[in-house]
Backbone as a ProteinNet text record, in pm:
[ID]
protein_1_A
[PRIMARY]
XXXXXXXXXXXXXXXXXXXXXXXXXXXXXXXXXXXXXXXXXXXXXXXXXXXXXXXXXXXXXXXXXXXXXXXXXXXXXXXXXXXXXXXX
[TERTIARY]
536.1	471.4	554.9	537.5	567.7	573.1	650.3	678.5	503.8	462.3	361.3	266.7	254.9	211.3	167	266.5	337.1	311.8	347.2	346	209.7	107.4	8.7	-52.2	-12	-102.9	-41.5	46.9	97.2	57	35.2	-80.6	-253.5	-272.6	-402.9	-468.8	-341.9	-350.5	-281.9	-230.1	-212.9	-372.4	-433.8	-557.6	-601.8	-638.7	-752.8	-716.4	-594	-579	-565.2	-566.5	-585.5	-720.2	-802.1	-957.8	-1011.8	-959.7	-963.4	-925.8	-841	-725	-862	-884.5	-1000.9	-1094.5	-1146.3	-1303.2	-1264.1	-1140.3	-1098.7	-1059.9	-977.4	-927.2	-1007.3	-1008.5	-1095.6	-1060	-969.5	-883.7	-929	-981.1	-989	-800.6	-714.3	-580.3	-487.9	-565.7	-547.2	-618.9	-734.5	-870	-758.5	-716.1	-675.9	-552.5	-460.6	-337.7	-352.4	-424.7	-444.5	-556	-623.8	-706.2	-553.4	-483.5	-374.9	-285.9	-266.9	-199.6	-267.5	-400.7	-530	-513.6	-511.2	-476.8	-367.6	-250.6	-125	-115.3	-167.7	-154.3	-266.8	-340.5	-416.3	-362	-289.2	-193.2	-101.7	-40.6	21.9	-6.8	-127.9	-205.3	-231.5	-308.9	-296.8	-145.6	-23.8	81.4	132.3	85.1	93.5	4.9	-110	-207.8	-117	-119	-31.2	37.2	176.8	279.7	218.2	155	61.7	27.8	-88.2	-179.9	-109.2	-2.2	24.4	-59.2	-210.8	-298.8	-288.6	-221.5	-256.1	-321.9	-487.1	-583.7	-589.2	-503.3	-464.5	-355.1	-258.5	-162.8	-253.4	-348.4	-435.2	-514.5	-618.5	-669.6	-594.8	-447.2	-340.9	-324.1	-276.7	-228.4	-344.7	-515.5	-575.9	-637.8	-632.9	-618.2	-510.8	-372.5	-238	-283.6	-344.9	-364	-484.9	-632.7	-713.4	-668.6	-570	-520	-467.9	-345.7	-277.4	-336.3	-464.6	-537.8	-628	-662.2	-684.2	-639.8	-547.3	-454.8	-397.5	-388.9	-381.2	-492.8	-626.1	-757.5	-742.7	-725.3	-753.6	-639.7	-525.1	-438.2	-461.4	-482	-581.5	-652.8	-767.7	-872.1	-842.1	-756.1	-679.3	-624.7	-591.9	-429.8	-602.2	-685.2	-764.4	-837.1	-863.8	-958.5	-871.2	-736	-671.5	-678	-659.2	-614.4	-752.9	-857.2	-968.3	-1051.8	-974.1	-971	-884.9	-734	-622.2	-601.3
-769.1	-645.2	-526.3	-445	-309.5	-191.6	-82.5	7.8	87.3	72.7	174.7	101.4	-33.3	-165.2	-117.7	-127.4	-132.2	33.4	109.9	282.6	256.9	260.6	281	183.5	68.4	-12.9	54.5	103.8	171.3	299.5	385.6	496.7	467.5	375.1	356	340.3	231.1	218.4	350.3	411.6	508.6	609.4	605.2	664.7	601.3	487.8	421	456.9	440.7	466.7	646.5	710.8	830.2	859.8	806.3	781.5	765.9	649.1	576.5	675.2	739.8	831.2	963.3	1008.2	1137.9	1127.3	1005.2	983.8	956.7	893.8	902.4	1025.8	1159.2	1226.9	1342.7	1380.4	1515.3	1620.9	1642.4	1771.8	1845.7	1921.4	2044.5	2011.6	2072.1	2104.9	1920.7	1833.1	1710.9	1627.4	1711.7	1658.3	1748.9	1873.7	1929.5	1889.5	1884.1	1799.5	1640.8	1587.8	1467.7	1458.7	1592.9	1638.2	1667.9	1719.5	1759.7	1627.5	1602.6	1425.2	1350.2	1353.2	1263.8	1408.6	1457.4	1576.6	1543.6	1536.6	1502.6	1356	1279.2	1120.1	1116.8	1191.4	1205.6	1257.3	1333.3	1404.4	1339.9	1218.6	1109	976.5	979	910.4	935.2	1081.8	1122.2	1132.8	1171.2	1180.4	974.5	883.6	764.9	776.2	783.4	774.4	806.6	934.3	1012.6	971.5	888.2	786.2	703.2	654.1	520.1	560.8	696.3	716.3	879.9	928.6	971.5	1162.8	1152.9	1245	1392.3	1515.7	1620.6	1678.6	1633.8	1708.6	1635.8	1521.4	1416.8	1525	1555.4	1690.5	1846.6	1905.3	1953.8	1987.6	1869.7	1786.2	1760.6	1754.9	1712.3	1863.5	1946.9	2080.5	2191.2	2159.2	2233.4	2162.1	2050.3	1952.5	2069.7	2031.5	2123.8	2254.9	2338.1	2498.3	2504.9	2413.7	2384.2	2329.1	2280.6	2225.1	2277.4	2374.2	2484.6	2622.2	2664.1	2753.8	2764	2595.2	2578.5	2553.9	2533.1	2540.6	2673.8	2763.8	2927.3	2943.5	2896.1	3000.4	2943.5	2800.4	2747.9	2805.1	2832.3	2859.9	3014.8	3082.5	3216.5	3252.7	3172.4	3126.5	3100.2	3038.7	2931.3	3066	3130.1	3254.6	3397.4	3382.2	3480.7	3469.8	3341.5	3298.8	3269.7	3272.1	3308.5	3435	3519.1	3675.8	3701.4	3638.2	3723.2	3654.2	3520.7	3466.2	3544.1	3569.8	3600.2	3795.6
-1212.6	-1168.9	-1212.6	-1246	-1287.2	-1223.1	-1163.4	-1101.9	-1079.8	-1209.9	-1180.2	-1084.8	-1123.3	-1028.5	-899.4	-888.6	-722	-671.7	-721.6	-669.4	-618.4	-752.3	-718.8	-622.2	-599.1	-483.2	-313.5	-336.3	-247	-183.8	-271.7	-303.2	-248.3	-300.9	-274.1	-141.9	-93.3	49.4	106.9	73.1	144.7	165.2	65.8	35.2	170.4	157.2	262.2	383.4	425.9	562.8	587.6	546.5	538.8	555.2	488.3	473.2	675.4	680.1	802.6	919	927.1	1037.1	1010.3	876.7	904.3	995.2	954	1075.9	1229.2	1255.1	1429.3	1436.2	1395.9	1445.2	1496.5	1603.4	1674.5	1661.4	1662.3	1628.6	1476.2	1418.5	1291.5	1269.9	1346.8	1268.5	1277.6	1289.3	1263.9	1107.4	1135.6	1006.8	896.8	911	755.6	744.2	837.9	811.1	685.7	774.2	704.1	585.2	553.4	416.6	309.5	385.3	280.5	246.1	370.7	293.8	170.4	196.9	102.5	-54	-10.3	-158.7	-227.8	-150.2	-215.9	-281	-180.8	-208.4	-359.5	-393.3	-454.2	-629.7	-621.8	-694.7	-732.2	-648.1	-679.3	-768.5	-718.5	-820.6	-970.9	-948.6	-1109	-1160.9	-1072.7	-1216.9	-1268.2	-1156.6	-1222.9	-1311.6	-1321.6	-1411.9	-1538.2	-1503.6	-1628.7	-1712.5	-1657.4	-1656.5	-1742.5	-1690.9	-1818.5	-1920.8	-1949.5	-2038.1	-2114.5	-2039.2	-2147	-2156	-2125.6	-2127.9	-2065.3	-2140.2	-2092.2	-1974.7	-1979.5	-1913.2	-1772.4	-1746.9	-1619.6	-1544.8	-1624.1	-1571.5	-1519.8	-1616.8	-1554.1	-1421.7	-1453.7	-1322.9	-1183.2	-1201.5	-1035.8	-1022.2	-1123.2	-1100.9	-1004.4	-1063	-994	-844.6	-827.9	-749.5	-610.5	-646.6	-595.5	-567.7	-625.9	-653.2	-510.3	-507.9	-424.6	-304.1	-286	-172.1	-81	-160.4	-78.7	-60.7	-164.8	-121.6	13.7	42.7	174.6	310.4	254.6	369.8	470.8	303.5	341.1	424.1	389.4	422	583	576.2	732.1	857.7	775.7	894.7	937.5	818.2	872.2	949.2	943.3	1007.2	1166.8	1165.7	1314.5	1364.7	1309.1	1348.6	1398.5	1326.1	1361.9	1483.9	1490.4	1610.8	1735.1	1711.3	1818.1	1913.9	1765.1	1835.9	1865.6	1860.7	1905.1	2029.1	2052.6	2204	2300.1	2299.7	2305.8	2370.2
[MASK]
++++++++++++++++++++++++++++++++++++++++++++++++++++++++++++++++++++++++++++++++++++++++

């Protein structure tokens, strides 16, 4: 078996149970926590991919992947921080 082997079966399952943990959790700042894990774990994947094949537009693809991830994260904690002060 081979490093990339192994990362990625590791990865994957990390995918699934991430998958799994979204649909029990009730909480919004639990669901995006663990949206951002599944983003990253995701990003992980493509740079193995990468690793193997070598392909430019695979580097691409994780980068705007990264760029979408943390743009939401900005918008949601905003969001969270606004609907405070206007309970508050």
């Amino acid at each position: 078996m081979s490093l990339y082997t192994i990362l990625g079966t590791i990865l994957v399952l990390n995918l699934i149970f991430t998958a799994i943990f979204i649909l029990k959790t009730q909480t919004q700042s639990g669901k995006m926590l663990i949206t951002l894990l599944l983003s990253t774990t995701g990003v992980g994947v493509l740079f193995l991919l990468y690793g193997v094949t070598l392909q430019n537009s695979i580097l691409d693809v994780a980068l705007i992947i990264v760029l979408l991830s943390s743009v939401t994260a900005i918008v949601f904690a905003k969001r969270l921080r606004y609907r405070r002060d206007d309970n508050g």
